[in-house]
MMTF fields as JSON, N, C-alpha, C and O atoms, coordinates in Angstrom:
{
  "mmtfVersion": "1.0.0",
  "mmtfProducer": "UNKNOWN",
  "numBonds": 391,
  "numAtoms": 392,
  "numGroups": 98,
  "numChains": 1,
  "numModels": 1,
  "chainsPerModel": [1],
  "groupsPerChain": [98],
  "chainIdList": ["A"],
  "bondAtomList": [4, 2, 8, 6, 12, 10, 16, 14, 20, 18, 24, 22, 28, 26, 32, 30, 36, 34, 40, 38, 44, 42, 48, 46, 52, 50, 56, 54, 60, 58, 64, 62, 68, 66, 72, 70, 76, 74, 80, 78, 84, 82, 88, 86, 92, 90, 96, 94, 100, 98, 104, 102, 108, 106, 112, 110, 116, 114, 120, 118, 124, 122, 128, 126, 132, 130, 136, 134, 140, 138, 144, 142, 148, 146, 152, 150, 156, 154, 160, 158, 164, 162, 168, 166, 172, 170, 176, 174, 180, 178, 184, 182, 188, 186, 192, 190, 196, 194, 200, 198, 204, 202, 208, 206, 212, 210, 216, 214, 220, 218, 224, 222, 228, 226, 232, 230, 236, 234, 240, 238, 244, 242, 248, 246, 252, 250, 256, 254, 260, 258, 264, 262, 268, 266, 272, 270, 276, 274, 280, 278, 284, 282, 288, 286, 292, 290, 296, 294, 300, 298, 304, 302, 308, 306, 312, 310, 316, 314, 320, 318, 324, 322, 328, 326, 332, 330, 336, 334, 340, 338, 344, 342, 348, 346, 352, 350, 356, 354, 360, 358, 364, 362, 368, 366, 372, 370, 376, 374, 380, 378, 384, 382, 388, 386],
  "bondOrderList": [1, 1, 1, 1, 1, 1, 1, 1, 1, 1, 1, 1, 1, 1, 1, 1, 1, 1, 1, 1, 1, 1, 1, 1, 1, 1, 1, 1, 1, 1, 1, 1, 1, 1, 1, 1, 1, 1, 1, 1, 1, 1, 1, 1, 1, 1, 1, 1, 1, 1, 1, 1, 1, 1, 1, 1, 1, 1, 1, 1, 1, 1, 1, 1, 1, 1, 1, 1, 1, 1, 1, 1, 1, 1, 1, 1, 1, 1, 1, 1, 1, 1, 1, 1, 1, 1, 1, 1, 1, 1, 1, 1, 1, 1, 1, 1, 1],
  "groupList": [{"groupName": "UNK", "atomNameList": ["N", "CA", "C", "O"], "elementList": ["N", "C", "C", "O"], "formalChargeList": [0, 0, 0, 0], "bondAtomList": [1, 0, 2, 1, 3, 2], "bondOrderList": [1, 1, 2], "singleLetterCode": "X", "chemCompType": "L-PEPTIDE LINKING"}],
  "groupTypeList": [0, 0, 0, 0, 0, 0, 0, 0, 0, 0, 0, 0, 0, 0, 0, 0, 0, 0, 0, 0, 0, 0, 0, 0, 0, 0, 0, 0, 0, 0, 0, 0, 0, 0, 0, 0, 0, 0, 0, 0, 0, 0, 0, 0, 0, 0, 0, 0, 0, 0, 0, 0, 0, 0, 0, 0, 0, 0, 0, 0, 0, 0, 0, 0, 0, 0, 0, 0, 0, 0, 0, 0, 0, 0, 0, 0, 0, 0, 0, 0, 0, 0, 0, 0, 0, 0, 0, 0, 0, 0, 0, 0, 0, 0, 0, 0, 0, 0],
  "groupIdList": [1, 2, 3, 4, 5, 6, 7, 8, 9, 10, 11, 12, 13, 14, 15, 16, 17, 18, 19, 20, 21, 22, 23, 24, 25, 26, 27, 28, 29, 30, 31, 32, 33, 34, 35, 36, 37, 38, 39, 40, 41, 42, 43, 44, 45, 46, 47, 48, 49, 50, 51, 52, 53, 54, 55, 56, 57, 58, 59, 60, 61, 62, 63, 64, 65, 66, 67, 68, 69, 70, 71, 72, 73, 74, 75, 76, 77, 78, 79, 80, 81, 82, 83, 84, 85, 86, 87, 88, 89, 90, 91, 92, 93, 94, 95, 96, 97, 98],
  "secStructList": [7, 3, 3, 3, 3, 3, 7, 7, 7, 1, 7, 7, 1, 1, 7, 7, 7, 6, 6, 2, 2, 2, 2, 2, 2, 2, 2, 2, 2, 2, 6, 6, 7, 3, 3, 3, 3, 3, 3, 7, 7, 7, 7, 7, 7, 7, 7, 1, 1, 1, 7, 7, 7, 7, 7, 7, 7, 1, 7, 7, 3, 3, 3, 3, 3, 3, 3, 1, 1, 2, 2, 2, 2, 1, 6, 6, 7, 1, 1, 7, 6, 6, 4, 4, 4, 6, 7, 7, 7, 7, 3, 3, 3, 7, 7, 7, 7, 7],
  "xCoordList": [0.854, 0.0, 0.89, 1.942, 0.465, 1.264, 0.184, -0.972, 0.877, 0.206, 0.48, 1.51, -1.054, -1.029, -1.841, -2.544, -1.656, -1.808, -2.82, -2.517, -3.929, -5.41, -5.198, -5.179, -4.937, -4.17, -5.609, -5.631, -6.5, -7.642, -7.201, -6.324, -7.735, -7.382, -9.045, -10.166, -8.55, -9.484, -10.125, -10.514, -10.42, -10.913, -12.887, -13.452, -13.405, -14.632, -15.539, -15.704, -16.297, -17.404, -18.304, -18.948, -18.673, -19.794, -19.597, -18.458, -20.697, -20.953, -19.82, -19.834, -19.281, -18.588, -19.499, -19.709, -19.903, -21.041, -20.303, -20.236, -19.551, -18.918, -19.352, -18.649, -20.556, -21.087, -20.919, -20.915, -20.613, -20.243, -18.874, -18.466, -18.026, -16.692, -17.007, -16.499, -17.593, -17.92, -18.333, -17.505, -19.45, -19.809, -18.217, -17.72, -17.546, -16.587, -15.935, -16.336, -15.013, -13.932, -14.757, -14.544, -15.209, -15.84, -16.098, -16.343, -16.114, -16.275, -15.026, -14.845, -14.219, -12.516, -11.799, -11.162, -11.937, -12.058, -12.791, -12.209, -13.49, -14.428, -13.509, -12.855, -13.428, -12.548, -11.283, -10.684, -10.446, -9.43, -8.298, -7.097, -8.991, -8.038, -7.339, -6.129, -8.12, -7.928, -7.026, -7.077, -5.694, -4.164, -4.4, -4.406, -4.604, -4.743, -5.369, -6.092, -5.49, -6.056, -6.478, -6.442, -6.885, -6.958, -6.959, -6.313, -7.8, -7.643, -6.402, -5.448, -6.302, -4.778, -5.167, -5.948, -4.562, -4.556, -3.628, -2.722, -3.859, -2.231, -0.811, -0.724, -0.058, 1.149, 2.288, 1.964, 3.499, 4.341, 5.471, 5.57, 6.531, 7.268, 8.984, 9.298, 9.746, 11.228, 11.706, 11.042, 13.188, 14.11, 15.69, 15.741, 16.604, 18.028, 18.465, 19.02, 18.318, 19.057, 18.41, 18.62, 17.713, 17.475, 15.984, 15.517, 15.023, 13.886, 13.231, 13.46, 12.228, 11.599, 10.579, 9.783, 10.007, 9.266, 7.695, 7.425, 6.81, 5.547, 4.764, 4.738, 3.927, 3.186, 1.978, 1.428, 1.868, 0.786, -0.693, -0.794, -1.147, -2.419, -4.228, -5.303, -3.31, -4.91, -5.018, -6.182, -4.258, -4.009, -5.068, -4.864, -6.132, -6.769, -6.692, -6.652, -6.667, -6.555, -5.684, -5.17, -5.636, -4.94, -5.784, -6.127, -6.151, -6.075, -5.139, -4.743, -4.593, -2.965, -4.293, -4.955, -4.074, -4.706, -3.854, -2.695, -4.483, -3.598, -4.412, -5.514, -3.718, -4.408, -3.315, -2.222, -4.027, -3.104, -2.687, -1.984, -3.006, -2.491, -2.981, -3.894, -2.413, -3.151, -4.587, -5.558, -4.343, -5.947, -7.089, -8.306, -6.599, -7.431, -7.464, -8.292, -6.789, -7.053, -7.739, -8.465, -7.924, -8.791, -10.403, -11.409, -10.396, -12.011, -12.24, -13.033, -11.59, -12.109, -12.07, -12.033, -12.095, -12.524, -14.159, -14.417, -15.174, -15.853, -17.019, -17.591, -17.404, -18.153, -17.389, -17.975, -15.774, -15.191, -15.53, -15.187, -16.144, -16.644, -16.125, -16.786, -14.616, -13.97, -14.365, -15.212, -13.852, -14.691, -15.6, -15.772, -16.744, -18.251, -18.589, -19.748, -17.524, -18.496, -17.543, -17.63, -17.005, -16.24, -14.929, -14.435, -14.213, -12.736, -12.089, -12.474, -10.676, -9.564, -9.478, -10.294, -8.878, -8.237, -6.951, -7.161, -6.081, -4.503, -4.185, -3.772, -3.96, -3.384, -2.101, -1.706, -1.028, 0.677, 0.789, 0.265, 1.564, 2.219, 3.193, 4.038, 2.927, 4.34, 5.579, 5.336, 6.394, 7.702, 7.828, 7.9, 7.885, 7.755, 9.151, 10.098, 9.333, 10.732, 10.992, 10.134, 12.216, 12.797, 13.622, 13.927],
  "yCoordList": [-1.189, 0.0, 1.24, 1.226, 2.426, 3.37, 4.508, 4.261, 5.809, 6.682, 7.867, 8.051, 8.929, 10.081, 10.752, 10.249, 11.966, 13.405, 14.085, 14.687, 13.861, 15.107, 16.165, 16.234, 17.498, 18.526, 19.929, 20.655, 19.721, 20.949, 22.231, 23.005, 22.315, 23.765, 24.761, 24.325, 26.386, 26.986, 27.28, 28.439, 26.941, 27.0, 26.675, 26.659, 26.513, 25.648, 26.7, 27.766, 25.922, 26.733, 27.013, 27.862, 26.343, 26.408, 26.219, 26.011, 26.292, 26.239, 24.779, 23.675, 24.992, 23.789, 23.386, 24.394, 22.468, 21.893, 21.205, 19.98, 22.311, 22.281, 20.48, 19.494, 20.563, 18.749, 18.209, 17.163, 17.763, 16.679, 16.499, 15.714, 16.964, 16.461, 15.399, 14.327, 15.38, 14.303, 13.307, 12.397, 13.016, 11.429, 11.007, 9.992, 11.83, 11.833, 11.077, 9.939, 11.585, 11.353, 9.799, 8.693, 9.793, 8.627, 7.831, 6.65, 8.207, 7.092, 6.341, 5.128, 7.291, 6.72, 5.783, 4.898, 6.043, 5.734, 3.978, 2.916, 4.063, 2.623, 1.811, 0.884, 2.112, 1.097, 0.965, 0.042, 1.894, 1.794, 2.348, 2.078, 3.182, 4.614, 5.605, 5.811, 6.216, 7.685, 7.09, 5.953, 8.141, 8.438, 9.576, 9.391, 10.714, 11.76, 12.783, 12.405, 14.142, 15.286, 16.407, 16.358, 17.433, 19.029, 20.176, 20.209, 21.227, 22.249, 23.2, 22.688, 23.882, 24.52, 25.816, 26.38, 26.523, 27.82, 28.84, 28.622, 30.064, 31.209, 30.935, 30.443, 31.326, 30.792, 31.742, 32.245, 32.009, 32.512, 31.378, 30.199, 32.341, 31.657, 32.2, 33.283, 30.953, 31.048, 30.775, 30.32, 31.164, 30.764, 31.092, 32.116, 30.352, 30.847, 31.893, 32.657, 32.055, 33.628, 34.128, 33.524, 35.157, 35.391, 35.339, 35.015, 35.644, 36.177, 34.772, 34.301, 34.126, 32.995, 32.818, 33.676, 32.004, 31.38, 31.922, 31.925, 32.359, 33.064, 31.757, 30.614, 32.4, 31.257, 30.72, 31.452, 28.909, 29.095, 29.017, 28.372, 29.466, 30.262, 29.75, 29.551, 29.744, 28.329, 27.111, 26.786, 26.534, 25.308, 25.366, 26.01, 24.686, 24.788, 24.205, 24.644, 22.545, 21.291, 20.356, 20.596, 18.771, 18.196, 16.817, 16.971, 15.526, 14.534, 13.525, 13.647, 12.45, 11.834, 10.106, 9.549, 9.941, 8.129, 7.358, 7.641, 5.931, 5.179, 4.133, 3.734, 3.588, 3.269, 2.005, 1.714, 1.502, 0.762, 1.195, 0.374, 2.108, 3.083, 4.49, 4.954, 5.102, 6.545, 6.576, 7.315, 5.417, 5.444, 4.674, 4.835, 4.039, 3.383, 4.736, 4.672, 5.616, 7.282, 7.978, 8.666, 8.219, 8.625, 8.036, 8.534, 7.058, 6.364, 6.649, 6.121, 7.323, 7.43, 9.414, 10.035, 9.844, 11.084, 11.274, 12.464, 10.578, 10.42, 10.664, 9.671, 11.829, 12.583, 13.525, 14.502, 13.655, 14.527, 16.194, 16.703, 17.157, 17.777, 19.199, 19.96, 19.198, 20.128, 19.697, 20.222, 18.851, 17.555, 17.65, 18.103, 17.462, 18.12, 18.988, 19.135, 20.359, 20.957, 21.652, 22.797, 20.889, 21.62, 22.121, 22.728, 21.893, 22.432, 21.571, 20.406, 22.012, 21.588, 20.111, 20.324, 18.823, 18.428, 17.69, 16.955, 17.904, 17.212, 16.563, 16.857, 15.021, 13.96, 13.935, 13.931, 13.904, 13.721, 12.326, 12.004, 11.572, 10.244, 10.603, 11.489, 9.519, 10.258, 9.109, 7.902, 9.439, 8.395, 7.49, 7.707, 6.177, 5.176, 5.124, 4.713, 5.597, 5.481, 3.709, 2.831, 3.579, 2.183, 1.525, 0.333],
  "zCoordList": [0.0, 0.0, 0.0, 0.64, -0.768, -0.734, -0.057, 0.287, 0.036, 1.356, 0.399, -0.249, 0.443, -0.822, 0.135, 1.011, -0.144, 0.317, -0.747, -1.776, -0.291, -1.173, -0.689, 0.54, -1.588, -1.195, -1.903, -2.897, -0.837, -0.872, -1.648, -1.264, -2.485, -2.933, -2.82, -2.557, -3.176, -2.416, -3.987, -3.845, -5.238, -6.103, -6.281, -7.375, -5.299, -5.991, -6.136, -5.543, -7.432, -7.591, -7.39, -8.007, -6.388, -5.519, -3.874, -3.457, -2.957, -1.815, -1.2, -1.745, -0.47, -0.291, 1.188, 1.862, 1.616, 2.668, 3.574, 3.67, 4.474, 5.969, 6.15, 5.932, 6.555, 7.407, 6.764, 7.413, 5.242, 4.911, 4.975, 4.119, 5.703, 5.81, 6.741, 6.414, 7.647, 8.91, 8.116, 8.149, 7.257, 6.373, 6.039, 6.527, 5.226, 3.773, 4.894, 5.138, 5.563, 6.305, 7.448, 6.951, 8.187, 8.682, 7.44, 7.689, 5.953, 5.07, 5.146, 5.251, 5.073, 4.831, 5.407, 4.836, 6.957, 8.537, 8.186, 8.409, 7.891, 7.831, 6.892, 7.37, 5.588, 4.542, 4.89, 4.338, 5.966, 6.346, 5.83, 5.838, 5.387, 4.185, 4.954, 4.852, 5.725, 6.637, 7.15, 7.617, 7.09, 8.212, 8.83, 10.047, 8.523, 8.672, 8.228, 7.307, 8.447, 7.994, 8.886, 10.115, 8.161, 8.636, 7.723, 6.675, 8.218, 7.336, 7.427, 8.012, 7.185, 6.633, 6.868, 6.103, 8.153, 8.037, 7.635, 6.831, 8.237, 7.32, 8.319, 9.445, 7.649, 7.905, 7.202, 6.127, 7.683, 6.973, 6.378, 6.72, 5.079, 4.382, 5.22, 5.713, 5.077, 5.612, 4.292, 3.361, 4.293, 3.65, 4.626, 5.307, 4.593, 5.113, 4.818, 5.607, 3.854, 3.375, 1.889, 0.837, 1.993, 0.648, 0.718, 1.81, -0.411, -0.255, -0.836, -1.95, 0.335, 0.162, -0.447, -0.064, -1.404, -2.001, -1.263, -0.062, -2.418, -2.049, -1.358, -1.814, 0.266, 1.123, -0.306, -1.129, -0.128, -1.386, -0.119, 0.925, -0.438, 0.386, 0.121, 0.687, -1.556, -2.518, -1.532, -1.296, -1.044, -0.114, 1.067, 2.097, 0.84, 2.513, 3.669, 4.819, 2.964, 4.051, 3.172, 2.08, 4.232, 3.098, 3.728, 4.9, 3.12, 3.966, 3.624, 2.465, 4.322, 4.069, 4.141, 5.016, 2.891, 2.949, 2.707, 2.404, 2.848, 2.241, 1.305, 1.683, -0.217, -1.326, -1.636, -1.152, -2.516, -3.184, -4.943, -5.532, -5.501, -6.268, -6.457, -5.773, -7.315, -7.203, -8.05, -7.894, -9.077, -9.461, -8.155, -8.247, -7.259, -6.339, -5.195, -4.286, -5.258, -4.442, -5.059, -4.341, -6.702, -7.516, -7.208, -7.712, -6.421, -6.335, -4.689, -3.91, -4.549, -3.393, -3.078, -2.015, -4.346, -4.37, -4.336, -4.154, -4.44, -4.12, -3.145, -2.698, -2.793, -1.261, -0.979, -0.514, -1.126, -0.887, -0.905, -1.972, 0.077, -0.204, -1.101, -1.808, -0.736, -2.435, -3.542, -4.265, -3.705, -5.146, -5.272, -6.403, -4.646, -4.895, -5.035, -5.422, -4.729, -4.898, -6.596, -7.038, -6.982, -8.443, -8.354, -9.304, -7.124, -6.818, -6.954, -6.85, -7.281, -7.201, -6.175, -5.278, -5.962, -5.077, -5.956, -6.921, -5.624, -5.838, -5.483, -4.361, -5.865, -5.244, -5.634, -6.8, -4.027, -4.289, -3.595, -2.529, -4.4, -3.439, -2.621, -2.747, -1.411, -0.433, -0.71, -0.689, -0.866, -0.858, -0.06, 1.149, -0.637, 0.534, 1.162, 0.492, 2.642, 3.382, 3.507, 3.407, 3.714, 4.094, 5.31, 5.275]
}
């Protein structure tokens, strides 16, 4: 099984419906998907020296599952309430450590 990051963006075109994150996520939770998640608030940008990379701010939440490929994370976009409602969500794989 590999472990991917749905990465909320603040794009949708419609009403996004706060209460259905509670079904979506308790859906996940049940099949045994859900690792993690949260919404994403403001935040500032670092760099060591030198003028750092603009905060990306489109970013709202993220949730961290786990799939057995990225098209088997693609099916479980599904209720997701960014996804429903016409926004953005981004699926990144996370590197499997060893």
């Amino acid at each position: 099984m590999a472990e991917f990051l749905f990465l909320m963006h603040s794009d949708t075109r419609e009403p996004v419906i706060e209460t259905n994150w509670t079904a979506y996520t308790e859906r996940l939770v049940s099949i045994g998907a859900m690792r993690a998640g949260s919404a994403i608030g403001g935040g500032r940008s670092f760099r060591h020296s030198g003028q750092p990379a603009r905060l990306t701010d489109h970013i709202v939440g993220y949730l961290k599952i786990e799939a057995e490929s990225i098209d088997h994370a693609v099916t479980m976009l599904d209720g997701n309430p960014t996804y429903e409602a016409n926004g953005t969500v981004e699926i990144r794989e996370l590197p499997q450590s060893r």
